[in-house]
Structure formats: structure tokens, C-alpha cells
N, CA and C of each residue as an Amber inpcrd file, in Angstrom:
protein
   633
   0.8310000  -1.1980000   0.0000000   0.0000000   0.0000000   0.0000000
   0.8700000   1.2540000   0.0000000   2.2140000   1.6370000   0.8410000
   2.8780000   2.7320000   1.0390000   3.4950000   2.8530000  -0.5310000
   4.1190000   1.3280000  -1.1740000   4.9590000   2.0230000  -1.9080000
   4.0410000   2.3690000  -3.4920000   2.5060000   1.8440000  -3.4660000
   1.6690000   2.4110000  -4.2230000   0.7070000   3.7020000  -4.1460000
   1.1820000   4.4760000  -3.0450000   0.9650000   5.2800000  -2.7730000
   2.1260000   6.4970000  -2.7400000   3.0620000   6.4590000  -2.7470000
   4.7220000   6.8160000  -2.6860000   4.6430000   6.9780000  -4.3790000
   4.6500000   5.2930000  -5.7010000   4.5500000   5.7380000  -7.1100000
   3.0870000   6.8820000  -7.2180000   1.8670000   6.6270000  -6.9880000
   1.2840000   8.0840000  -7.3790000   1.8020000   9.1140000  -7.2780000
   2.5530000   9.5720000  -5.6570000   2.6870000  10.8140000  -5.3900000
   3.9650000  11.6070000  -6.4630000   4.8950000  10.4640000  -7.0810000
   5.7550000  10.6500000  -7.6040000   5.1810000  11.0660000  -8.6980000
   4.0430000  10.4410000  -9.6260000   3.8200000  10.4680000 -10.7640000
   2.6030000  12.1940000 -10.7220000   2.3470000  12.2620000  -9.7090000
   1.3680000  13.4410000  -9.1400000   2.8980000  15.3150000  -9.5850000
   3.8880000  14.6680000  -8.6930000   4.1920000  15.7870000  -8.5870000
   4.9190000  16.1250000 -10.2610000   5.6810000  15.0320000 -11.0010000
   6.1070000  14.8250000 -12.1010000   5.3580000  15.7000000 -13.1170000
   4.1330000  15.6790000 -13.1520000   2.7700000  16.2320000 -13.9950000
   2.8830000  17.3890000 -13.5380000   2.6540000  17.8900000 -11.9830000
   2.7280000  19.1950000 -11.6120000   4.1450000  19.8850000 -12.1910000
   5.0170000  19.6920000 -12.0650000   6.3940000  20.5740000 -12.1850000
   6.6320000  20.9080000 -13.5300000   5.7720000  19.6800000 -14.4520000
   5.9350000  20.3780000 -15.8390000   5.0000000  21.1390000 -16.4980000
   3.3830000  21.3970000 -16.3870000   2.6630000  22.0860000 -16.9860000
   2.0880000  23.2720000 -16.2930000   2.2890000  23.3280000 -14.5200000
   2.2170000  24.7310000 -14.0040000   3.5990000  26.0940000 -14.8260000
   2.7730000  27.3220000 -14.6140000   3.2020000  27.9980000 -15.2910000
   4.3920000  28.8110000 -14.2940000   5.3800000  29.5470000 -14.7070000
   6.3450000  29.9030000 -13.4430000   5.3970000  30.8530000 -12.8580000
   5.2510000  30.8050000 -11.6340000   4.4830000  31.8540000 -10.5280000
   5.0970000  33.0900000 -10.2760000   6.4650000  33.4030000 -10.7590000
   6.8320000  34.7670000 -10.5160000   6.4960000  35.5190000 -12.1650000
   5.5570000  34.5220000 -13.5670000   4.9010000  35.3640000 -14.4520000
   3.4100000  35.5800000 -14.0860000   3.2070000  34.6550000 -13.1360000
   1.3440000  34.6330000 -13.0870000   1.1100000  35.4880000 -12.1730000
   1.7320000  35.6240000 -10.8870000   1.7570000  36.8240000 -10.2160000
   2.9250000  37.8270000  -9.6420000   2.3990000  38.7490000  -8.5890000
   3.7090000  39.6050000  -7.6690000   3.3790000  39.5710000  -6.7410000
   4.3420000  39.1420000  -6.0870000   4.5320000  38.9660000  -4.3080000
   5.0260000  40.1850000  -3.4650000   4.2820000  40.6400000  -2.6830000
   4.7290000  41.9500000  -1.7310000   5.7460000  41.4310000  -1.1000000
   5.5870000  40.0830000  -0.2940000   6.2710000  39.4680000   0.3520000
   7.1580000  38.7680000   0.2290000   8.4200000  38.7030000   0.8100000
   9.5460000  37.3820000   0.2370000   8.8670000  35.8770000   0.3440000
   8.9770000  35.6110000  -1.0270000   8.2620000  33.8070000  -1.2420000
   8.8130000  33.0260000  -2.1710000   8.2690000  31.8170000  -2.4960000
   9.6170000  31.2870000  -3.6790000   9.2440000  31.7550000  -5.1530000
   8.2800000  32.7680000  -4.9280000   8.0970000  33.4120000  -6.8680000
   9.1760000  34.6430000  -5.9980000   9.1240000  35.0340000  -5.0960000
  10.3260000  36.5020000  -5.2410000  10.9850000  36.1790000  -3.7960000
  12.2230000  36.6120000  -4.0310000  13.0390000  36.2350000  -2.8300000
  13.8100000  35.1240000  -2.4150000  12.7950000  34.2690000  -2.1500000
  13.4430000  33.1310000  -1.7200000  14.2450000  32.1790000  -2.6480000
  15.5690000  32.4820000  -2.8830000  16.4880000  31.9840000  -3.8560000
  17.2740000  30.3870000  -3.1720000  18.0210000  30.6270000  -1.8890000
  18.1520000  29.6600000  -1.2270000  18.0050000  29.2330000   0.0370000
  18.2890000  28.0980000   0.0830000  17.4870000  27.1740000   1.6640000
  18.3720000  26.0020000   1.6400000  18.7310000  25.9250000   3.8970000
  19.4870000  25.0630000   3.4830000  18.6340000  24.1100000   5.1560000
  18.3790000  23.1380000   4.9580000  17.5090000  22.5160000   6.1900000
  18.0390000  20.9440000   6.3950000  17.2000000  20.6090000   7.3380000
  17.1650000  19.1430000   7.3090000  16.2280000  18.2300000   6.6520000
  16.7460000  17.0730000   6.4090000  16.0180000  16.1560000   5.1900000
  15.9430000  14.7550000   6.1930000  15.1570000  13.8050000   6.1320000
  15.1100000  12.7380000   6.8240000  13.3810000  11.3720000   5.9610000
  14.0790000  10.8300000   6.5820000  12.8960000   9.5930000   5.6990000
  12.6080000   8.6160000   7.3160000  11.2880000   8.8590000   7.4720000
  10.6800000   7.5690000   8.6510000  10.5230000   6.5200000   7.9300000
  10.9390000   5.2560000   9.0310000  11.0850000   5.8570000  10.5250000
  13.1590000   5.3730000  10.4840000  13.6250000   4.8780000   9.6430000
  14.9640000   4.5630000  10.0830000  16.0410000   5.9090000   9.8560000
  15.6000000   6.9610000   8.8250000  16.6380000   7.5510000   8.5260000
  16.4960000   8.8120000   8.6150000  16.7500000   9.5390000   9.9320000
  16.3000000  10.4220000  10.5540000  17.6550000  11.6720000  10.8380000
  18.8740000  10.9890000  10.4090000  20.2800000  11.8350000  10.3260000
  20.1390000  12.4150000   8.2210000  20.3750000  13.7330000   8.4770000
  20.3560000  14.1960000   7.2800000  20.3970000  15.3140000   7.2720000
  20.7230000  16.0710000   5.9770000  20.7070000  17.5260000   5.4620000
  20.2150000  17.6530000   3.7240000  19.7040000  19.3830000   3.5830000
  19.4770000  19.2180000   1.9330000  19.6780000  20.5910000   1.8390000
  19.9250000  20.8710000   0.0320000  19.8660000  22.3570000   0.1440000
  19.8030000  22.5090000  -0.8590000  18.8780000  23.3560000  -1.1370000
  18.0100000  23.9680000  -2.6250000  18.7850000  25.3050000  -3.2830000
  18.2150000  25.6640000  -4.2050000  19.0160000  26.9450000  -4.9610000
  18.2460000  27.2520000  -6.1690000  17.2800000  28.1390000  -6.2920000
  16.4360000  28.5410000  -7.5170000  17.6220000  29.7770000  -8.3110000
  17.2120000  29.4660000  -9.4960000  17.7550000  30.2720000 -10.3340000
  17.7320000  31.5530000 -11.0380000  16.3790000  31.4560000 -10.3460000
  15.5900000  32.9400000 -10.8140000  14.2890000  32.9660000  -9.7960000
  14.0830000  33.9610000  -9.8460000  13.0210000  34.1560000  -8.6300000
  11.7640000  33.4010000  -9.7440000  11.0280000  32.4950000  -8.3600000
   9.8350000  31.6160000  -9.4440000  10.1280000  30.7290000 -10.3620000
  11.5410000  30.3310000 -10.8700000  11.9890000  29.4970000 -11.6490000
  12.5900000  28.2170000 -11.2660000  12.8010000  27.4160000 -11.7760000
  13.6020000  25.9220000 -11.6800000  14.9290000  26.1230000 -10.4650000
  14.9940000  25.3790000 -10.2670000  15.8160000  25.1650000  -9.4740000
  16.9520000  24.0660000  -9.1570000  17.6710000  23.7280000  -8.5010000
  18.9860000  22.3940000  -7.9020000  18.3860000  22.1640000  -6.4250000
  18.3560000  21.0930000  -6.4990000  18.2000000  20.5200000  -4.6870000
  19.2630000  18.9150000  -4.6790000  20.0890000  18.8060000  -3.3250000
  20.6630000  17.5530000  -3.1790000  20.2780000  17.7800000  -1.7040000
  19.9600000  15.8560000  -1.1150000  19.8110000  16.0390000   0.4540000
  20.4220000  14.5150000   0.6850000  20.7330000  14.3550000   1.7330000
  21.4930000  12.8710000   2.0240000  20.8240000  12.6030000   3.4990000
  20.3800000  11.5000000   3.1260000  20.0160000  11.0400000   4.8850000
  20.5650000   9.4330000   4.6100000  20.7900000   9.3850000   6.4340000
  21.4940000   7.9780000   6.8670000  20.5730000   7.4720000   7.9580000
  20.7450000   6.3180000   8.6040000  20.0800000   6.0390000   9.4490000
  20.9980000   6.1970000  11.0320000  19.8850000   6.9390000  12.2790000
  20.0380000   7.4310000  13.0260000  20.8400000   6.5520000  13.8020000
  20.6980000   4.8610000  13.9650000  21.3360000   3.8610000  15.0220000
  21.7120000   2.4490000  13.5070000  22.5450000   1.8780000  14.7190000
  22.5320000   0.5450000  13.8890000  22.5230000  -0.6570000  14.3670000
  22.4150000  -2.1730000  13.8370000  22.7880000  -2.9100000  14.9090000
  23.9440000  -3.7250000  14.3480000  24.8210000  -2.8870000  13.6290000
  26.4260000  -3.5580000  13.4720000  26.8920000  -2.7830000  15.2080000
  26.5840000  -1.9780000  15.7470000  27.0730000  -1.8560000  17.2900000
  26.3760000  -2.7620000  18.4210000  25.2850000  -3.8100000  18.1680000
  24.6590000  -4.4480000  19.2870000  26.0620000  -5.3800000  19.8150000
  26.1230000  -5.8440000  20.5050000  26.8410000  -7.3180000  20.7370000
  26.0290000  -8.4940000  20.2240000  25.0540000  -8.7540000  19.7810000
  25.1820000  -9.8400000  18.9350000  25.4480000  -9.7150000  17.6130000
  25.4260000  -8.8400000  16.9350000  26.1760000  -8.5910000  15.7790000
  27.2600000  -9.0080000  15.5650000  27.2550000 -10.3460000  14.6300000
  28.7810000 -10.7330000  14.3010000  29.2560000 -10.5000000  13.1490000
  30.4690000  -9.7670000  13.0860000  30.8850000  -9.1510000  11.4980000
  31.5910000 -10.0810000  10.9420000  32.0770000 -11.3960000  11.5450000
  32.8810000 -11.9540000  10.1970000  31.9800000 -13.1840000   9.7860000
  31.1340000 -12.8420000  10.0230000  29.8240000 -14.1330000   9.1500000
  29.0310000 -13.3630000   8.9110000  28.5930000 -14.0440000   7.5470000
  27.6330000 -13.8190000   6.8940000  26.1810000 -14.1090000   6.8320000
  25.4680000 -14.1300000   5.9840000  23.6050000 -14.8170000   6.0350000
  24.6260000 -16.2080000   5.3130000  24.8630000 -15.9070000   3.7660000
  25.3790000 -17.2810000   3.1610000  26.6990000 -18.4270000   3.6680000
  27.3230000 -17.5980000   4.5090000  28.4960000 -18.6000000   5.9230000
  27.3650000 -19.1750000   6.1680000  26.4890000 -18.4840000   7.0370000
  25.9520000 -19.5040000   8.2360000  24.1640000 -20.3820000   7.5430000
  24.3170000 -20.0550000   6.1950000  22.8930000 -21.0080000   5.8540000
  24.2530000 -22.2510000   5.1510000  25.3540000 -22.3350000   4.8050000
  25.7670000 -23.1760000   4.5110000  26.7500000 -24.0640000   5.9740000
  27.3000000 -23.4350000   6.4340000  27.9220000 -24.1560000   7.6120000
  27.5240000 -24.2760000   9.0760000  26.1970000 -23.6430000   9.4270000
  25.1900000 -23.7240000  10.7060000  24.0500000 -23.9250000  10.4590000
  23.3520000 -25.1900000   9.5710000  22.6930000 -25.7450000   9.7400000
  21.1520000 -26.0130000  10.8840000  21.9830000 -25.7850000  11.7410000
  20.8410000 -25.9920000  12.9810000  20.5970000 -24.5130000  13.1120000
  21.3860000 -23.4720000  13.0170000  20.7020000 -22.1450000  12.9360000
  19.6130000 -22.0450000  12.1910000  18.1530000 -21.1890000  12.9010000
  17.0050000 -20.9500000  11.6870000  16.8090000 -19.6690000  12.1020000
  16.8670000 -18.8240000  10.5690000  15.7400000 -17.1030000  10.7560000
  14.9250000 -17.2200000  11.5340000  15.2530000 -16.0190000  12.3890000
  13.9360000 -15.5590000  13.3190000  13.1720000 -15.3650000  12.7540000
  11.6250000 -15.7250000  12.8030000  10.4550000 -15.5980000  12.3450000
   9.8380000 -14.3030000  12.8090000   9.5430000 -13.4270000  11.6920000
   8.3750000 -12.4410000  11.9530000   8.0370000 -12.4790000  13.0820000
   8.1310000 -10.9540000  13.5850000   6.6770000 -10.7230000  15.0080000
   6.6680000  -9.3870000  15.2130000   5.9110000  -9.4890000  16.1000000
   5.5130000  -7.9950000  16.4270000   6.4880000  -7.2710000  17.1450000
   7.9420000  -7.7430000  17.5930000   8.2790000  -6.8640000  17.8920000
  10.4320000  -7.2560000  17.3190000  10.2790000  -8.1820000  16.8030000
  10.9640000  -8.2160000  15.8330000  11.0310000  -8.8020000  14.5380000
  11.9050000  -8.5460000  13.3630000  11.6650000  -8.5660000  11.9770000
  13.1730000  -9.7750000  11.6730000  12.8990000 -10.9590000  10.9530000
  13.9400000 -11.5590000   9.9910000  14.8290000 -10.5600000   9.7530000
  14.2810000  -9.5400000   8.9080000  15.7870000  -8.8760000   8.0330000
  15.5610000  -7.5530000   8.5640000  16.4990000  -6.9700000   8.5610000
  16.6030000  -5.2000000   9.2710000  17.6070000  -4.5400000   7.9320000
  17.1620000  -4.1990000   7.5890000  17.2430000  -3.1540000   6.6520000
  18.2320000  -1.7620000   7.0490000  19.4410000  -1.0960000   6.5710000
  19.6840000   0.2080000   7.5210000  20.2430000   0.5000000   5.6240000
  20.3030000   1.9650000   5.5240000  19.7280000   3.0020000   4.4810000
  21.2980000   3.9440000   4.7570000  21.8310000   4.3160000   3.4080000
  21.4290000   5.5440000   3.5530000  21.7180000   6.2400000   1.9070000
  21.2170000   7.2380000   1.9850000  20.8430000   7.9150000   0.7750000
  21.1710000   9.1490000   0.1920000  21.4910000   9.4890000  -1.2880000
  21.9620000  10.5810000  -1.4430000  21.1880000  10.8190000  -2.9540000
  20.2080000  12.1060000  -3.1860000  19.5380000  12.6330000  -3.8330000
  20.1180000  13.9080000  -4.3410000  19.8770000  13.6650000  -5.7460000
  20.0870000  15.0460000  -7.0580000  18.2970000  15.3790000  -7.0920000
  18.0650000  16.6700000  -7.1980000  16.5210000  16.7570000  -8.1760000
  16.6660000  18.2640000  -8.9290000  15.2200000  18.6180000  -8.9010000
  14.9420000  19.8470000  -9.5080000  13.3130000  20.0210000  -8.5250000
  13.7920000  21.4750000  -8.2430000  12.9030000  22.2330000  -7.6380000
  12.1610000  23.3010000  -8.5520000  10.8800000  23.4450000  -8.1200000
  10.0960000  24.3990000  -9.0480000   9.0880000  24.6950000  -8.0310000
   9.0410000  26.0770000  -7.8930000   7.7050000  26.7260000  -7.5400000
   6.3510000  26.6720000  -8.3060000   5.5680000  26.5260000  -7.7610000
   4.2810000  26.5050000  -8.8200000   3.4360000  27.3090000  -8.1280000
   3.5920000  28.1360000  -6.6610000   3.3490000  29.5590000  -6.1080000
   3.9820000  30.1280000  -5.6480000   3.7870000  31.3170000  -4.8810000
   4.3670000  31.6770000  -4.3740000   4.7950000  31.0640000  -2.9370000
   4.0800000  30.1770000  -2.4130000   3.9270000  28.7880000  -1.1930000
   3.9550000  28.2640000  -1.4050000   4.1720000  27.4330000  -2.5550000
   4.3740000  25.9110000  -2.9760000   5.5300000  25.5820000  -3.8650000
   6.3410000  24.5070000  -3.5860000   7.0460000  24.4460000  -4.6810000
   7.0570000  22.5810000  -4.7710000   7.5170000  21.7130000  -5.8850000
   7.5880000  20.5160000  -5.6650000   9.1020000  20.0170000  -6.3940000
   9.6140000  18.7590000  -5.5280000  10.5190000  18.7210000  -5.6200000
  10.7130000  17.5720000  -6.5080000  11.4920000  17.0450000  -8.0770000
  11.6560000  15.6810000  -8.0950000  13.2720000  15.5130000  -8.9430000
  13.5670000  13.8980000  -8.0370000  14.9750000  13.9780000  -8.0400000
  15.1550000  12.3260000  -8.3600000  16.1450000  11.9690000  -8.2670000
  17.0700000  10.7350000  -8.4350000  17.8740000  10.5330000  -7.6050000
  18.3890000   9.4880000  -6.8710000  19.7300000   9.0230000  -6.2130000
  20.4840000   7.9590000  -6.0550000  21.0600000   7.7520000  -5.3960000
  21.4890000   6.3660000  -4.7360000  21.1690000   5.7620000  -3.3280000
  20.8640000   4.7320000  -3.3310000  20.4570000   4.5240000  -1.6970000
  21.5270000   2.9830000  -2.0210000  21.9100000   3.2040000  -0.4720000
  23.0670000   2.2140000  -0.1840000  22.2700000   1.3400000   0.6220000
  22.0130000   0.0290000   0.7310000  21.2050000  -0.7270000   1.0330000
  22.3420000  -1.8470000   2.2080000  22.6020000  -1.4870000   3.6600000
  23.0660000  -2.9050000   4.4880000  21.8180000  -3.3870000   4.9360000
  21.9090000  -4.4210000   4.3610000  20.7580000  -5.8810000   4.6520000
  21.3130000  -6.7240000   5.5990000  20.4620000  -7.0540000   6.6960000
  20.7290000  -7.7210000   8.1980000  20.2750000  -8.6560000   8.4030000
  20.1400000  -9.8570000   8.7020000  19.7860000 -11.2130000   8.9790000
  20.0170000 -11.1960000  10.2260000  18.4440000 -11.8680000  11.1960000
  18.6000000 -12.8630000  12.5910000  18.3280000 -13.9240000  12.8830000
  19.0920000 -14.6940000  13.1670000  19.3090000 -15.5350000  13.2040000
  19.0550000 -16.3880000  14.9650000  17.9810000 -17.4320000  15.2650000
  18.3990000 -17.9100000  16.5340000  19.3410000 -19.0630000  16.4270000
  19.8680000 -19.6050000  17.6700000  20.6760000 -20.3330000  18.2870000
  20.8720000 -20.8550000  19.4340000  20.4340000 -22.2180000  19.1660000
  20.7250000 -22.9580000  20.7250000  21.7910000 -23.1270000  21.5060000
  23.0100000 -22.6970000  20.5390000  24.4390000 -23.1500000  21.2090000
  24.2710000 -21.8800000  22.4340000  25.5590000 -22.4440000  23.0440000
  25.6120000 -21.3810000  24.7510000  27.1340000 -20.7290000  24.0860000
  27.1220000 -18.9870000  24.1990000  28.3270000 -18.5600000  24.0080000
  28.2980000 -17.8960000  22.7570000  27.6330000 -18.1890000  21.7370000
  27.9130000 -17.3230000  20.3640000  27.6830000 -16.1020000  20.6660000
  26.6330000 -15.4290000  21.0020000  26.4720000 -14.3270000  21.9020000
  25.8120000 -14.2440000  22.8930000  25.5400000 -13.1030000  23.5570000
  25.3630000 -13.0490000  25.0460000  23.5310000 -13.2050000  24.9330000
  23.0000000 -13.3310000  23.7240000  21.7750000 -13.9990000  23.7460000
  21.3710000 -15.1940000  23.0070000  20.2710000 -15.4670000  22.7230000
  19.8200000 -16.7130000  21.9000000  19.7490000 -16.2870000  20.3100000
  19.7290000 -15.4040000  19.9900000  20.1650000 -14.7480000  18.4490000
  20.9840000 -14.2470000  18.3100000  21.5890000 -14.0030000  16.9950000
  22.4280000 -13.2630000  16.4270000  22.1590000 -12.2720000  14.8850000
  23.1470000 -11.4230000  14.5340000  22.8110000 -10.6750000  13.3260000
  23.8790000 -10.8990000  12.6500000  23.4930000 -11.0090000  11.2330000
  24.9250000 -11.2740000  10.1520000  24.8150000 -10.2660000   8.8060000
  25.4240000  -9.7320000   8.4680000  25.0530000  -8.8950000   7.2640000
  24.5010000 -10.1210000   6.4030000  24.1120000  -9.7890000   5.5850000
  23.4990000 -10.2400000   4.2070000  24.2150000  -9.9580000   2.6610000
  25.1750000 -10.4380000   2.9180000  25.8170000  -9.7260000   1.4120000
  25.2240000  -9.1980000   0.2160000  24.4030000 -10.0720000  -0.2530000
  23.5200000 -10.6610000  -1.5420000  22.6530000  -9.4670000  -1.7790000
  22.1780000  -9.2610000  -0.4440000  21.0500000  -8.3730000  -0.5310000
  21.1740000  -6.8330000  -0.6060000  22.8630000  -6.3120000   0.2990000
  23.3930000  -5.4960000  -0.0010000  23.6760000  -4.7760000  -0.8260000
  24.0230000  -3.6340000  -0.7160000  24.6780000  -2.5010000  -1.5840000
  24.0070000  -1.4190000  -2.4640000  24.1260000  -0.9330000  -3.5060000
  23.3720000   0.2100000  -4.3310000  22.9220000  -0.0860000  -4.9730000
  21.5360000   0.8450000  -5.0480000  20.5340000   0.6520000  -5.6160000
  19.8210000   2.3060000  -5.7180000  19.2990000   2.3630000  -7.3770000
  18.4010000   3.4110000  -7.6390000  17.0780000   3.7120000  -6.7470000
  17.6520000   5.3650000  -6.5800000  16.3210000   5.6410000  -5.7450000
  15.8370000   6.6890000  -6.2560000  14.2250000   6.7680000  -6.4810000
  13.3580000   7.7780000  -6.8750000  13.0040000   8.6180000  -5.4950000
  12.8140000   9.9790000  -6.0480000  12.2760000  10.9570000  -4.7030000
  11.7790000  11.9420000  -5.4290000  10.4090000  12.3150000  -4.5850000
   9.6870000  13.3090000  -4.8570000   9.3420000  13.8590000  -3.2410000
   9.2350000  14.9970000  -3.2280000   8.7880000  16.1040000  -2.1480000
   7.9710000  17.2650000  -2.6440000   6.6410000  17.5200000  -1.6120000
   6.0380000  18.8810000  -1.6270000   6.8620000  19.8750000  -0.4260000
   6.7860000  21.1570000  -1.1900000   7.6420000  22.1000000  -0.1490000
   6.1280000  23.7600000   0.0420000   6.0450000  23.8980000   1.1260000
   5.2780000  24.4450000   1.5560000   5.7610000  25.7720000   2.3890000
   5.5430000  26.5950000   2.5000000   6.5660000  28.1090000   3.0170000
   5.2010000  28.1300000   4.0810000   5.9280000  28.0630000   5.7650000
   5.3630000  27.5990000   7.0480000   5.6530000  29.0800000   7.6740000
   6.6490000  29.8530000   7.1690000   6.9400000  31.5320000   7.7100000
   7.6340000  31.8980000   6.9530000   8.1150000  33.4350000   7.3500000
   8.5690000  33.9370000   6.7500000   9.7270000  33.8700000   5.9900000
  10.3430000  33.0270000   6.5900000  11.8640000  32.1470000   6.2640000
  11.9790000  30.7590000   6.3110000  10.8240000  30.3660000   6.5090000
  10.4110000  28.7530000   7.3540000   9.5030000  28.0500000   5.8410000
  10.4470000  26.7060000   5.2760000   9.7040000  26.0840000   4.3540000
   9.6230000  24.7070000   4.7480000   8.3240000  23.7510000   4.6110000
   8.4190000  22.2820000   5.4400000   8.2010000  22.0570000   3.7460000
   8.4580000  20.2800000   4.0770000   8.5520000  19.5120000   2.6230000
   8.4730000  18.2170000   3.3900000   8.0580000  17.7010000   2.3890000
   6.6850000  16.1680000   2.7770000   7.0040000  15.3100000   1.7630000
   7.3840000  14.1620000   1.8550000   7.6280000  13.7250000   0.2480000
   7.3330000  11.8070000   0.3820000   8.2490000  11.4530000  -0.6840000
   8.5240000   9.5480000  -0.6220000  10.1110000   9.0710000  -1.0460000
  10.4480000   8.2500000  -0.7610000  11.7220000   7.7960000  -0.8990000
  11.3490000   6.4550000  -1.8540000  11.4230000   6.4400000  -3.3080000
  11.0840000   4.9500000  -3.8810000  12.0620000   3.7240000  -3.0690000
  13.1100000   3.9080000  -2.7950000  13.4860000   2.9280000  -2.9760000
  13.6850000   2.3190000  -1.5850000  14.5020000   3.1820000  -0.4500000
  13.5660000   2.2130000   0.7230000  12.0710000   2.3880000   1.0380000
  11.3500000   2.8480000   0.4250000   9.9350000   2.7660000   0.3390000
   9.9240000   3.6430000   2.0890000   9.9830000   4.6620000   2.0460000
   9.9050000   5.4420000   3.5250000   9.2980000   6.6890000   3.0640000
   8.6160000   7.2770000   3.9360000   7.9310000   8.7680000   3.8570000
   9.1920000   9.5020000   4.1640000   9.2210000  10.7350000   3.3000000
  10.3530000  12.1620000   3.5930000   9.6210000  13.1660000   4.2990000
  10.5850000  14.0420000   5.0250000  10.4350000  15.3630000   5.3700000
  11.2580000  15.8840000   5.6630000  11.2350000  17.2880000   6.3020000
  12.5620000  18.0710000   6.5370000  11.3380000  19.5430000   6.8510000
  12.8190000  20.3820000   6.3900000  12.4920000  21.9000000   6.2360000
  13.3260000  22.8510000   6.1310000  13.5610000  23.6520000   5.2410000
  14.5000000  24.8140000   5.1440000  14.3020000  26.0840000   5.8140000
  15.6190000  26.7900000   6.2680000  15.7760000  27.6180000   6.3770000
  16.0150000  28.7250000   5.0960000  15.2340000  29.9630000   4.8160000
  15.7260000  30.2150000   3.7980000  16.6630000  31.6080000   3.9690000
  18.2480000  31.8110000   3.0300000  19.0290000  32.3900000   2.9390000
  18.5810000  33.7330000   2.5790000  19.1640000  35.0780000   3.3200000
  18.8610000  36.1800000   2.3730000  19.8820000  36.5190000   1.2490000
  19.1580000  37.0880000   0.4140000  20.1030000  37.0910000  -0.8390000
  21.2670000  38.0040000  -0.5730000
């Protein structure tokens, strides 16, 4: 459901950024907004619920016109620092040489695979008011994939499971991003968006620069 809801919003804002007209020809702003003034912004960027460490920063080119945005978020904790985390085995070590080890099964309050992110986005920004602008971009998202694993032996770690990276499942991978950006004050812009590829909701908010 999220990540078919995440492709609309993408395909929503895609449509918007190309047939709205620039807002600093359709109207004039008394006030500093992103049709006049507000040229750059530099805030925090983050994707719930794992990747909550981040920054981004926009730059229009003309008052009301197109724009550059890049933002990078990582995830806030990890569990390569737990103590059962063992780094020199793998998911494929231990499905071939620990046998009696089996994946933790689904539950409510823990997951088989843990997932940790992090991400780095190119786009293009466009106002389509003087309060609105939408954001859409491209990146990379770096994907460590985590396996848990239980265990009856006494001693592997200081509990009855363990975590092993996942090689296989690892590494880079294309990520789609779209964001709405909304001007919250006078200098104050929030932005709401989707992350395609770990499938996570965005937000943030800029501060914006005087020229």
C-alpha cells in the first residue's frame, strides 16, 4: 500500500512541475516567497522511521523558476554496534555451515531482516506559487541488509540470536524521490515527500538564505 501510494505521489508531482506555469509570471509577491526572494534554503532532510540523520539544500535560479536541490540522509542507530552482531559471518556462511541455525520468524516486535539506508539525492525544484514548490529527483540509496538468526548453542552471543550482514542483498541501488515544499513563515519552508526505494515517507524543512 505505502509504496503504491509513494509511485502516485511521484507520478502526481512529475505532472505538476511540468505544466504549471512559473508563478513569478502569473503573479507579484509583496512578500519574500519562492516566486520573489526566496532563492536559497538550506535545512534538514530525513525519511521515517529509520533515517532520521540528514541535510538538503536547494538553490532557484531565478526568482519563481527551476531550481537544484541535493539532500542525504542515513540512518540514526545501527545494529552492526549491538553485541550480537557478528561481522565476520555472513547470512550465506551460516545457511551453509550452521545448519541448525534458523531465521527468526516475523513478530511484532521483531523482523527476519533489518534493513539500515542511507541515501543521497540530485533533483529539480520548481515553484508553482508563491507557497508551494515541488521537488523531483534521483539518487542512490546504499542498502546494508541484516539477517537474525536464533541459536541454541551457549556462548555465540550473550543472547539466543544473532545478526549477520546479508551480502547478496546489499549494496546500491536506484532511488526515486519526490517532495512537496510548503513556506510555514517567513523564512520557514516544510517539505513532505517519498523515498522509492527504501519505500519510507520524507520530510525536513528549510531555512531560507537572504540574498
Amino acid at each position: 500500500m505505502l509504496r503504491h501510494t509513494g509511485s502516485m505521489l511521484l507520478s502526481v508531482l512529475t505532472a505538476m512541475i511540468l505544466v504549471v506555469p512559473n508563478p513569478a509570471e502569473a503573479q507579484v509577491s509583496a512578500e519574500r516567497d519562492l516566486s520573489s526572494g526566496m532563492r536559497t534554503g538550506v535545512g534538514y532532510a530525513a525519511s521515517a522511521p529509520d533515517m532520521l540523520l540528514g541535510a538538503s539544500v536547494f538553490h532557484l535560479f531565478s526568482d519563481g523558476g527551476f531550481g537544484a536541490v541535493i539532500d542525504f540522509k542515513m540512518g540514526h542507530e545501527t545494529i552492526k554496534g549491538d553485541p550480537a552482531y557478528i561481522d565476520e559471518w555472513t547470512t550465506a556462511w551460516v545457511m551453509e555451515n550452521r545448519p541448525n541455525d534458523t531465521p527468526l520468524r516475523s513478530g511484532p516486535e521483531r523482523n527476519t531482516r533489518h534493513d539500515e539506508w542511507m541515501v543521497v539525492n540530485l533533483g529539480v525544484i520548481r515553484p508553482l506559487t508563491g507557497d508551494f514548490a515541488v521537488i523531483l529527483g534521483a539518487g542512490a540509496g546504499n542498502r546494508s541488509a541484516i539477517d537474525e538468526f536464533d541459536t541454541a548453542e551457549v556462548g555465540v552471543t550473550p543472547t539466543q540470536w544473532y545478526y549477520v550482514t546479508n551480502e547478496e542483498a546489499s549494496g546500491w541501488e536506484l532511488n526515486l524521490h519526490g517532495s512537496a515544499v510548503i513556506k510555514a513563515g517567513q523564512n520557514v519552508l516544510l517539505r513532505f515527500g517519498y523515498d522509492r526505494g527504501p519505500r519510507m515517507i520524507s520530510f525536513g524543512g528549510y531555512w531560507a538564505l537572504p540574498r
